[in-house]
C-alpha positions in Angstrom: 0.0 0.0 0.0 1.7 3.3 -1.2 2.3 6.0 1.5 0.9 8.4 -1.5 -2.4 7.6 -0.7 -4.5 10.5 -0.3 -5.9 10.9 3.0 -9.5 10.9 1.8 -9.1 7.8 1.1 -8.9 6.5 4.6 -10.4 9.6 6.5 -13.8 9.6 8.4 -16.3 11.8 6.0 -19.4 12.1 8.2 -17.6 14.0 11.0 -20.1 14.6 14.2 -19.2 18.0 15.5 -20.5 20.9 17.9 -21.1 24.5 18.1 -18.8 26.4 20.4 -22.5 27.1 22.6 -23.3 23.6 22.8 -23.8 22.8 26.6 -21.1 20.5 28.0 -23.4 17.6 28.7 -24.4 17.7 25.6 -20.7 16.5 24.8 -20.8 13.9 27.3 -24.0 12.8 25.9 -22.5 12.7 22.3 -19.1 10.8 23.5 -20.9 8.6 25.5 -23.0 7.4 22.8 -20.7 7.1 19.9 -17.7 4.9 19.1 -15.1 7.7 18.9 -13.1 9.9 21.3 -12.5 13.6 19.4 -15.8 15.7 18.8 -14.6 19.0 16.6 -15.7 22.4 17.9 -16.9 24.4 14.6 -17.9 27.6 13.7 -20.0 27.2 10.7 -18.3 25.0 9.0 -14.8 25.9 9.8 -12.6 24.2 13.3 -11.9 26.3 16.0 -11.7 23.3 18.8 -11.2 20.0 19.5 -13.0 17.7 22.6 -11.8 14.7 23.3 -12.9 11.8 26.3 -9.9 12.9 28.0 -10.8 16.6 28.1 -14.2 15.5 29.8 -12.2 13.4 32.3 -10.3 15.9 33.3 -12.8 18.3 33.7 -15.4 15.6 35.6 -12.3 14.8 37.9 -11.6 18.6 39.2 -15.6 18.8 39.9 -17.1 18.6 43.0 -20.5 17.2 42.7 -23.0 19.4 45.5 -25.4 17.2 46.9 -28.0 15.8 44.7 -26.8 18.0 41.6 -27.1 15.7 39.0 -23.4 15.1 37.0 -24.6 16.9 33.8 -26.4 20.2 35.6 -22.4 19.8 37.2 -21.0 19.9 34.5 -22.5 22.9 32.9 -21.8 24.8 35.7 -18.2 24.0 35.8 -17.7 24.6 32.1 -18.0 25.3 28.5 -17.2 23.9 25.0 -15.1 27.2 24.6 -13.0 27.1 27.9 -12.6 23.2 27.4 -12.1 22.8 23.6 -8.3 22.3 22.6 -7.5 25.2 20.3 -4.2 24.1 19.2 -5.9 22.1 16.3 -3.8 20.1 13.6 -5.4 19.9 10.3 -4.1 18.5 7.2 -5.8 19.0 3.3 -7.8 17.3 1.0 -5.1 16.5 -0.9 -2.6 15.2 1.9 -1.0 11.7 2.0 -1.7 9.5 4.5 2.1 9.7 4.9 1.6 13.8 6.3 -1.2 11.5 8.7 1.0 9.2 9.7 4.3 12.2 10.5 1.6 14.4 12.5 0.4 11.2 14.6 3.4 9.3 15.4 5.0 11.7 17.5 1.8 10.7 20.3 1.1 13.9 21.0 -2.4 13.8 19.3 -4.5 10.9 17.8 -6.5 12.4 15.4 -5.8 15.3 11.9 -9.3 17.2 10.7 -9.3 16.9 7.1 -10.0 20.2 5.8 -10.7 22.2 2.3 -9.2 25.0 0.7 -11.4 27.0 2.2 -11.3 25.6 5.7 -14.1 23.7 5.7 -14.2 20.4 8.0 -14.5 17.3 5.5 -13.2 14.7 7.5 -11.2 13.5 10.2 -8.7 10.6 10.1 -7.2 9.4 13.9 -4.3 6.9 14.9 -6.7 3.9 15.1 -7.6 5.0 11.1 -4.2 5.2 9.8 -3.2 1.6 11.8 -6.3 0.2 9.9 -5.1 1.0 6.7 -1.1 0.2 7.1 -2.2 -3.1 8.6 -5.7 -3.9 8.0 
């Protein structure tokens, strides 16, 4: 299989995302229920964030719960998309290689690229687990 593959090749297309003013248990909600770990902030249709399970950990871990406050009314209060979303976003384009994937992942600092247009558009997202699915799947 030829590093030159284009990334849209192997790259998630129907990307769930949120608004920066989406509640915070609405995130928990979305993570909770789906089979992935990175929900992308936009604005219109462009990044501006980055959620992962690990965010919400950390977050849920620093929280107090007050007695009888129900974990997502807890949440809200001791957050938002836009003070918890990662801003320091990696995207790669259209017409990247899954080699530019596989450079920006292996360094384990991050485990997933937005795929993105010329206009910087989300289009897709393509994570560690993707790009170890194509080299050895």
């Amino acid at each position: 299989m030829p590093r030159r593959t284009r990334i849209t090749e192997i790259m998630t297309r129907d990307v769930v995302s949120v608004d920066p003013s989406v509640p915070m248990s609405e995130v928990r909600r979305i993570l909770a229920s789906e089979a992935f770990h990175h929900l992308p902030v936009l604005e219109g249709e462009t990044p501006v964030g980055m959620i992962s399970s690990n965010d919400l950990l950390r977050v849920m871990r620093k929280q107090a719960l007050v007695d009888g406050e129900d974990r997502d009314e807890a949440l809200d209060r001791a957050t938002s998309v836009e003070q918890t979303m990662q801003t320091d976003l990696v995207t790669v384009r259209e017409d990247d290689t899954v080699d530019r994937a596989i450079d920006l992942l292996a360094d384990g600092e991050r485990h997933s690229v937005l795929v993105v247009d010329r206009e910087e558009a989300l289009v897709g997202i393509v994570t560690n687990i993707d790009v170890l699915d194509w080299l050895f799947g």
